[in-house]
C-alpha beads as a LAMMPS data file, in Angstrom:
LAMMPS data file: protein, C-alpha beads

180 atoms
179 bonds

1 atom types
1 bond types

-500.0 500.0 xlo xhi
-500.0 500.0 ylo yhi
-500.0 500.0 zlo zhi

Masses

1 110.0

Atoms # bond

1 1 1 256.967 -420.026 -253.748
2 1 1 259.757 -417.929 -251.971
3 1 1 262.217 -419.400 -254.492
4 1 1 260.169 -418.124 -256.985
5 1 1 259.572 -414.646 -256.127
6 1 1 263.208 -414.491 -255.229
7 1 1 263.620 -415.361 -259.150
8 1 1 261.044 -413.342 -260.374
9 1 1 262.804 -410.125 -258.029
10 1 1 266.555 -410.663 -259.834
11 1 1 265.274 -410.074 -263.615
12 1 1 262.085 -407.878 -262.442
13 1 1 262.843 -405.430 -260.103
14 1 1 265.518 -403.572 -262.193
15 1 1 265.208 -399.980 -262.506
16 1 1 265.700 -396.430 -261.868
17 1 1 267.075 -392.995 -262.412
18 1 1 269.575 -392.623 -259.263
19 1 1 269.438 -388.964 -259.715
20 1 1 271.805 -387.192 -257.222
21 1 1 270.143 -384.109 -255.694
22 1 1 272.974 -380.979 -256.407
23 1 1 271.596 -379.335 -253.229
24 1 1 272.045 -381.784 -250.600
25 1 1 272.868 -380.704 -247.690
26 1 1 275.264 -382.347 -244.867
27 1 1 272.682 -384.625 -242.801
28 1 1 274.674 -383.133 -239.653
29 1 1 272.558 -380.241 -240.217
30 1 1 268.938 -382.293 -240.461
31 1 1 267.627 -382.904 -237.265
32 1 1 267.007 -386.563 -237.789
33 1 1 271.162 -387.524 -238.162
34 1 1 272.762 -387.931 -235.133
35 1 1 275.560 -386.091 -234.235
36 1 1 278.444 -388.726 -235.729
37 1 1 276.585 -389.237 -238.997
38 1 1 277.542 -387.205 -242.050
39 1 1 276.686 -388.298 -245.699
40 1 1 277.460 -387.682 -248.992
41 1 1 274.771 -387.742 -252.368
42 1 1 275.629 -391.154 -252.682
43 1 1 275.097 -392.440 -249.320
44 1 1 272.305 -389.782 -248.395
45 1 1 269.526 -392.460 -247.222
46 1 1 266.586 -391.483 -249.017
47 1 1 264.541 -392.361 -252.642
48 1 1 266.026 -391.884 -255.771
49 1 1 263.741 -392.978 -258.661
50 1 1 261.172 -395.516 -259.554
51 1 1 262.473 -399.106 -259.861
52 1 1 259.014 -400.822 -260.398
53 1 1 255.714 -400.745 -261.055
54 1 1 253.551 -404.474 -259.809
55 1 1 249.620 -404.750 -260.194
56 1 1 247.403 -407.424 -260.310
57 1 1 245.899 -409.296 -263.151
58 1 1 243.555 -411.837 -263.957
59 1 1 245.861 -413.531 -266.822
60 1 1 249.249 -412.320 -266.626
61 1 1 250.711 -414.013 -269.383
62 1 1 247.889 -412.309 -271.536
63 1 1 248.320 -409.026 -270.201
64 1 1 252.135 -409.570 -270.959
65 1 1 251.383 -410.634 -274.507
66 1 1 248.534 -407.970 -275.160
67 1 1 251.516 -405.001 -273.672
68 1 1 254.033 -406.300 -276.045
69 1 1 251.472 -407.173 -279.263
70 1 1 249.942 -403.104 -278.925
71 1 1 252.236 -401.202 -277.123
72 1 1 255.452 -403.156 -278.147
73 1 1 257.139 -403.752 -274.553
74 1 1 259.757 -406.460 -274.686
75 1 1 258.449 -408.929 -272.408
76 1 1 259.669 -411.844 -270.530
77 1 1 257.952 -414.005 -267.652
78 1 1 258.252 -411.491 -265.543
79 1 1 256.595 -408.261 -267.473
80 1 1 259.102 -405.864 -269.014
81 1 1 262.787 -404.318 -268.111
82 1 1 262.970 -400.543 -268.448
83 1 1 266.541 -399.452 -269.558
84 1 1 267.686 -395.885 -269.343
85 1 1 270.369 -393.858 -268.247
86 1 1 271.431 -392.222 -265.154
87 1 1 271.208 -388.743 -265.380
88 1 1 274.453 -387.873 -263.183
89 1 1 276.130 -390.610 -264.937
90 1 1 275.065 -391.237 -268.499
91 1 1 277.425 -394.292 -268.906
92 1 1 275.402 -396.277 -266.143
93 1 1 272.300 -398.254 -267.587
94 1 1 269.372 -398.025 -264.982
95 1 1 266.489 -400.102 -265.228
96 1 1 263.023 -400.375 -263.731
97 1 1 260.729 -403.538 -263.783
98 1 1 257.083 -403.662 -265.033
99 1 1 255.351 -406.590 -264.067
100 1 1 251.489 -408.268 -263.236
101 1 1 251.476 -410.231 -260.856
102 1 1 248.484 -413.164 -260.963
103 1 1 245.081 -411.206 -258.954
104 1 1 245.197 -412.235 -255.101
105 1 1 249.288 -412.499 -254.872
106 1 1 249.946 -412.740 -251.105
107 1 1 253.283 -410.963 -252.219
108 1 1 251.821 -407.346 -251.680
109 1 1 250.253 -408.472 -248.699
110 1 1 249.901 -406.816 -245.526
111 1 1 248.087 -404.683 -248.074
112 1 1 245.067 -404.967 -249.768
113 1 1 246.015 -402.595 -252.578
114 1 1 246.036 -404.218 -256.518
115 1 1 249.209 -402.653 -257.159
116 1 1 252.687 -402.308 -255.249
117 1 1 255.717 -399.725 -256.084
118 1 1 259.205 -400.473 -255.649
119 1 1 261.359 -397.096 -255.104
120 1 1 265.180 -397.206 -255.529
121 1 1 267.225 -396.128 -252.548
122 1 1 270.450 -394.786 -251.296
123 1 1 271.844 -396.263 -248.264
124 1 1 269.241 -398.738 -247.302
125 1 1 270.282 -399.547 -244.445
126 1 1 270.199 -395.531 -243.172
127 1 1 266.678 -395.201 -244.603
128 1 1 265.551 -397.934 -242.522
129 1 1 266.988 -396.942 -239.638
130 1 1 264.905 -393.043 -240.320
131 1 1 261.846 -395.376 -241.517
132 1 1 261.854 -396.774 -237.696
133 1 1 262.701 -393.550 -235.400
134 1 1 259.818 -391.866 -237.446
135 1 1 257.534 -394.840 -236.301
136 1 1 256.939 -396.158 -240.130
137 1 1 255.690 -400.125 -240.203
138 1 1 258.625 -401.939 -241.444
139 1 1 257.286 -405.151 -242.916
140 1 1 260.547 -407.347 -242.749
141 1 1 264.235 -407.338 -243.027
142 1 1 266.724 -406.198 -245.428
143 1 1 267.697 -408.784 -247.803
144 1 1 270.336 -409.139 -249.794
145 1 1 271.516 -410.369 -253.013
146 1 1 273.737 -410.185 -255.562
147 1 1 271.013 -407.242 -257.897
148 1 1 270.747 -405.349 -254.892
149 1 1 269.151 -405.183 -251.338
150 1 1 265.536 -404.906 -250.317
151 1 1 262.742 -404.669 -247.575
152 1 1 259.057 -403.488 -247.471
153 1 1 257.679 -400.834 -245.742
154 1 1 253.980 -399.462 -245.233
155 1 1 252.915 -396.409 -245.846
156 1 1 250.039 -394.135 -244.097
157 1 1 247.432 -395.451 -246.622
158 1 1 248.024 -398.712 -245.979
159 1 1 250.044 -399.399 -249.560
160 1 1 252.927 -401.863 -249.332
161 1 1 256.084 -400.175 -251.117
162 1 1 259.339 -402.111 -251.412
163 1 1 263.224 -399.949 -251.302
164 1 1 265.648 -401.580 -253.109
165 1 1 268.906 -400.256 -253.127
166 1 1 270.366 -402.042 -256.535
167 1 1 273.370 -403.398 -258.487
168 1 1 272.324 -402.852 -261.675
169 1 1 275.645 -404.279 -263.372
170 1 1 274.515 -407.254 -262.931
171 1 1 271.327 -406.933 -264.671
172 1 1 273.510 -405.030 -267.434
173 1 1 276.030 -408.453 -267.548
174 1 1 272.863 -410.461 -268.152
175 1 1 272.317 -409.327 -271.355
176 1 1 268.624 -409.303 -271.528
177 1 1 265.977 -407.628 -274.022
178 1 1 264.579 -404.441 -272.307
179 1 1 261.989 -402.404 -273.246
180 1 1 263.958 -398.322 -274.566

Bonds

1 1 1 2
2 1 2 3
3 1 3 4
4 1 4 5
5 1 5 6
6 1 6 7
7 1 7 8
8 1 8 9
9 1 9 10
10 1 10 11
11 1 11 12
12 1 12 13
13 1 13 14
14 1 14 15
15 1 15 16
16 1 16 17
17 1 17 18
18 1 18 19
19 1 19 20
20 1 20 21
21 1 21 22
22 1 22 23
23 1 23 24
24 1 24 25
25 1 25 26
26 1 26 27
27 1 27 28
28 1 28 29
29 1 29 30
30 1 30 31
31 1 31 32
32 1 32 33
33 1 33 34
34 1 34 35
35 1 35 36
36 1 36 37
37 1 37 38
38 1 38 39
39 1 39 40
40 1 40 41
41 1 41 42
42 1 42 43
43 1 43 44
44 1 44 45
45 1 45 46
46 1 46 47
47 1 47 48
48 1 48 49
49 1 49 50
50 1 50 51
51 1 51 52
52 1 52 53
53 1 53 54
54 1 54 55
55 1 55 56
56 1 56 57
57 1 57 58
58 1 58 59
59 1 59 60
60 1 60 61
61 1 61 62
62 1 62 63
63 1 63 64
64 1 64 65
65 1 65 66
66 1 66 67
67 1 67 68
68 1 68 69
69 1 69 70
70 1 70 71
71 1 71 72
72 1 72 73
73 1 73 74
74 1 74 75
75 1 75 76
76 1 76 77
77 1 77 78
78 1 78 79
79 1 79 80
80 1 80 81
81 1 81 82
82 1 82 83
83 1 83 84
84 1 84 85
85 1 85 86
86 1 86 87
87 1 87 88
88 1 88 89
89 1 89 90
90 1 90 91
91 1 91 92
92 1 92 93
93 1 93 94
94 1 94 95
95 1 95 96
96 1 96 97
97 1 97 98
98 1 98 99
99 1 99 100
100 1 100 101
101 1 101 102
102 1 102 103
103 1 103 104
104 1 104 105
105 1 105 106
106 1 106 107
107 1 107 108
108 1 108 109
109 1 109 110
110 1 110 111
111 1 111 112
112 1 112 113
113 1 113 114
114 1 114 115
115 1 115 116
116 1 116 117
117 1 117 118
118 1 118 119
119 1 119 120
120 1 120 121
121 1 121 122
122 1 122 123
123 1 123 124
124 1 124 125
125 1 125 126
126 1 126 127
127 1 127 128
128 1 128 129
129 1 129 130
130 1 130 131
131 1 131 132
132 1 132 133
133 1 133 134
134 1 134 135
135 1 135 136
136 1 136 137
137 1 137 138
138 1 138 139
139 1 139 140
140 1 140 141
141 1 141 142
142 1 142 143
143 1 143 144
144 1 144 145
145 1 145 146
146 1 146 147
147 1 147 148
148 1 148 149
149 1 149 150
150 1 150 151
151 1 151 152
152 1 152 153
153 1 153 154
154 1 154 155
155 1 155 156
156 1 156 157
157 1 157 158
158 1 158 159
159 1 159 160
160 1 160 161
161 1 161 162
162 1 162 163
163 1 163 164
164 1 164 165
165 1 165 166
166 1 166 167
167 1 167 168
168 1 168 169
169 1 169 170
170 1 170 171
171 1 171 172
172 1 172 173
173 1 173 174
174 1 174 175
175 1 175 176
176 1 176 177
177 1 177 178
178 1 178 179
179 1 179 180
């Protein structure tokens, strides 16, 4: 079963606008960065876009079908790939996954939510590392892989959210449909 979520996480959880914020300032002046840390946009450890959207459904492969028959997604087994473009780099293809997941998936659990975001990050590792001192529930270790790196987190609602901090060239070298 891990296998397969492990599969179902390299084509599905592609995403995301990795917009840069202009403004940022140097974490050395945020009270949460020690005194040795200093980032840049790109390494600033925070969110920067959607990468999926997971619910629950009775009959995924019909919700797939019904999504791509009326509202013309390009599906897969997995749900649908996203493209677009990153804002602060136009030449870089983003993507962010859309997929149902069969109702009563242990793969959101802890929570008992029907749905589960996944948020693109910066400097995964760093966000962690805030995630903990500010006494967030981190579900389980980073992981890595050749699309990207991800853990889970819970939030104050009780909603499971995963970070992933991507690769997305090599969803681009895959060559897939996506949904534009």
């Amino acid at each position: 079963m891990r296998k397969l979520l492990s599969a179902f996480i390299i084509l599905a959880i592609l995403t995301g606008c990795n917009s840069k914020n202009n403004n940022l300032k140097d974490m050395k002046n945020n009270s949460q960065a020690s005194d040795n840390e200093v980032y840049t946009e790109d390494t600033m450890p925070r969110v920067t876009g959607i990468g999926g959207i997971f619910f629950f459904s009775d009959n995924p492969e019909e919700t797939r079908q019904w999504y791509a028959e009326n509202l013309g997604l390009e599906v897969n087994e997995w749900g649908s790939s996203f493209e677009f473009r990153n804002a602060n780099y136009p030449e870089e293809i983003n993507y962010l996954q859309w997929s149902p997941f069969k109702t009563g998936s242990e793969y959101f659990a802890p929570s008992k939510r029907e749905f589960m975001i996944n948020y693109r990050v910066n400097n995964i590792e760093g966000l962690v590392k805030k995630l903990k001192a500010n006494g967030v529930m981190v579900v389980d270790e980073i992981e890595t892989y050749d699309y990207g790196q991800f853990v889970h987190i819970m939030d104050a609602e009780g909603n499971k959210i995963e970070l992933w901090e991507p690769v997305d060239s090599v969803f681009t070298a895959l060559g897939m449909k996506t949904t534009k």
